[in-house]
N, C-alpha and C positions, 0 to 999 in steps of 0.2 A: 855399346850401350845396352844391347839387351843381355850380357855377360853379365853386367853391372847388375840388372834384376835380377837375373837368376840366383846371382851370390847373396844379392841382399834379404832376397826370401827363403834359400836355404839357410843362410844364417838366424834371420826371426824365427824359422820353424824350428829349429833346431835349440834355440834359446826360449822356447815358448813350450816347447817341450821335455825339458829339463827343469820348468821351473814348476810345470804340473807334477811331474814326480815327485818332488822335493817337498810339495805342500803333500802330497797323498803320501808319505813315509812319515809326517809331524806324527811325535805321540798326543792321543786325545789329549785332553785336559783333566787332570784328575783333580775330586773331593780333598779337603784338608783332611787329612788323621794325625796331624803332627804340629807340636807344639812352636811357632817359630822362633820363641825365643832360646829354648830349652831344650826342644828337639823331643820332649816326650809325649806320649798320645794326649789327644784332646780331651778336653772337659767340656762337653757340648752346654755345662750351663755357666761354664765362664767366659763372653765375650768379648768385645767391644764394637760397635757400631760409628764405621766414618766411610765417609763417601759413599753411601749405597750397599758399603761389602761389610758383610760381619766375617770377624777374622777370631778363631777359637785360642784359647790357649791350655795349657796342662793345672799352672794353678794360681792362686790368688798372689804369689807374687810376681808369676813371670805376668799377670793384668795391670800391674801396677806398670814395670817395662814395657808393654803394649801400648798404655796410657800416652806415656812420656812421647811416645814416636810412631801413630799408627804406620802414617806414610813409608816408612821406614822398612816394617815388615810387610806389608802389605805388597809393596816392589820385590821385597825377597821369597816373598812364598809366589805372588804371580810368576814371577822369573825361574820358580823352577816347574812352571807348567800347574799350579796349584788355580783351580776356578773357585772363585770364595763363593759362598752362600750371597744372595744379595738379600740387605735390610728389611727384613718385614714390613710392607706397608700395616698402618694403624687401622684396626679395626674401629667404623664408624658405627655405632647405634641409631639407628634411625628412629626410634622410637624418642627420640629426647626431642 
């Protein structure tokens, strides 16, 4: 019986510490500079705005393919480690 603990706690230690490693070796998250559809550098004043995440593109055609399927890139630039901008909250005037 106490064989039995000893193995079951070196095993969780041993799996508990392999799994800290493996998150402290993740590469950060990097900024977009790359176009997703296109693959060429951004145009920071061509967006689109969905779900929270503004996702850039290179140019006015590859925004029209953006249009068509945010979700679409949006999974493929997060999947290669890409952290979008998230959507500008609307600036309120208080004065009105």
């Amino acid at each position: 019986m106490k064989i039995s603990i000893i193995v079951v706690s070196l095993v969780s230690a041993l799996l508990f510490t392999g799994q800290a490693k493996a998150t402290d070796t993740a590469a950060p998250a990097q900024k977009q500079t790359v176009c997703p559809v296109m693959s060429g550098p951004i145009n920071t004043n061509l967006f689109v705005d969905y779900a929270g995440k503004r996702v850039y593109v290179c140019c006015k055609g590859c925004l029209t393919d953006l249009k068509r399927d945010p979700a679409k890139y949006i999974r493929q630039l997060e999947g290669q480690g890409v952290k979008l901008d998230a959507t500008p909250k609307p600036v309120v005037d208080a004065k009105k």
